[in-house]
N, C-alpha and C positions, 0 to 999 in steps of 0.2 A: 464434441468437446469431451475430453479425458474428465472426469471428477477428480478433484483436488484430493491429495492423500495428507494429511495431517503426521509429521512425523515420530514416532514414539521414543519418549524419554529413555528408551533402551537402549537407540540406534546408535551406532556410534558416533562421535563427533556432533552430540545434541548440544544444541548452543545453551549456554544457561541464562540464558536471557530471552526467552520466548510471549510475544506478548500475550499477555491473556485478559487483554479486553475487546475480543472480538475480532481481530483483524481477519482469523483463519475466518469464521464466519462471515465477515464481508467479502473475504475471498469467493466463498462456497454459494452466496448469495448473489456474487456478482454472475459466476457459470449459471447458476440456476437463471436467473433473469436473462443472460445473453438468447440460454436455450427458449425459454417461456414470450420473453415479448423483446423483441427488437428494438433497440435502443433510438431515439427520436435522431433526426438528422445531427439537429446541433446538441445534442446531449450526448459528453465527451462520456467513452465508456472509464471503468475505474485502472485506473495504474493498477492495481495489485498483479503481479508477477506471481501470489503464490507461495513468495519467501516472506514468511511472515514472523521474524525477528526483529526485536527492536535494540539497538545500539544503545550499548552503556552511557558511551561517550557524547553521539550528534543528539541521542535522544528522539533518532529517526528509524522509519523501518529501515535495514537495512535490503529488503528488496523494493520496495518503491519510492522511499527515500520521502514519506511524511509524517507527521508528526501522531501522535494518538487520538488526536484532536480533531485533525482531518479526517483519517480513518473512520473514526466516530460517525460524523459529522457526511460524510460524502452521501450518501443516498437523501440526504434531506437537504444539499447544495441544491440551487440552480444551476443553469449550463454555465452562467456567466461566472458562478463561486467558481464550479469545477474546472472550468476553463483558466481563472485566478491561480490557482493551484498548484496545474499543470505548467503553467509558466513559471512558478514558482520553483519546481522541480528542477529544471532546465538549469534557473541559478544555482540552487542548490547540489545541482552535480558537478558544475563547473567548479565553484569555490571548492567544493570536498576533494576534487583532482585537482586543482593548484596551490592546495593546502590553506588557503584563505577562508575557509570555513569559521575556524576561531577569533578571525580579526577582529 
């Protein structure tokens, strides 16, 4: 597994909305644990992609599409929260591509 690189506010095209309550670190914690201990059968590994912006607008990451709350929150879910989530997501990208997000 590649280590996640953190992108520098120098780079071009840095988004100005980067979260900075942790996410890159749940990122960097999720590769460490994948690498350290293997994740239990039914304990869903984390969405994080990595792209760790969060949206002006859905007020979601824009790479895994949860909220700061979840993010927060995901290591101390059970499989059944995380599992909750994860379906959640699925609606949640559906509505976001057929614009029904704001209904």
């Amino acid at each position: 597994i590649a280590p996640a690189t953190k992108p520098s506010m120098d780079s071009p095209g840095f988004p100005a909305y980067h979260c900075v309550l942790g996410a890159f670190n749940e990122c960097h914690h999720n590769l460490v644990m994948a690498a350290d201990n293997p994740y239990l059968p039914n304990d869903p590994p984390s969405p994080c992609v990595g792209i760790c912006v969060m949206n002006p607008q859905t007020q979601l990451c824009d790479g895994c599409l949860r909220t700061l709350d979840e993010i927060a929150a995901w290591w101390d879910y059970n499989p059944a929260q995380k599992q909750a989530v994860l379906s959640e997501l699925e609606s949640r990208l559906a509505r976001l591509m057929d614009g029904t997000y704001f209904d």
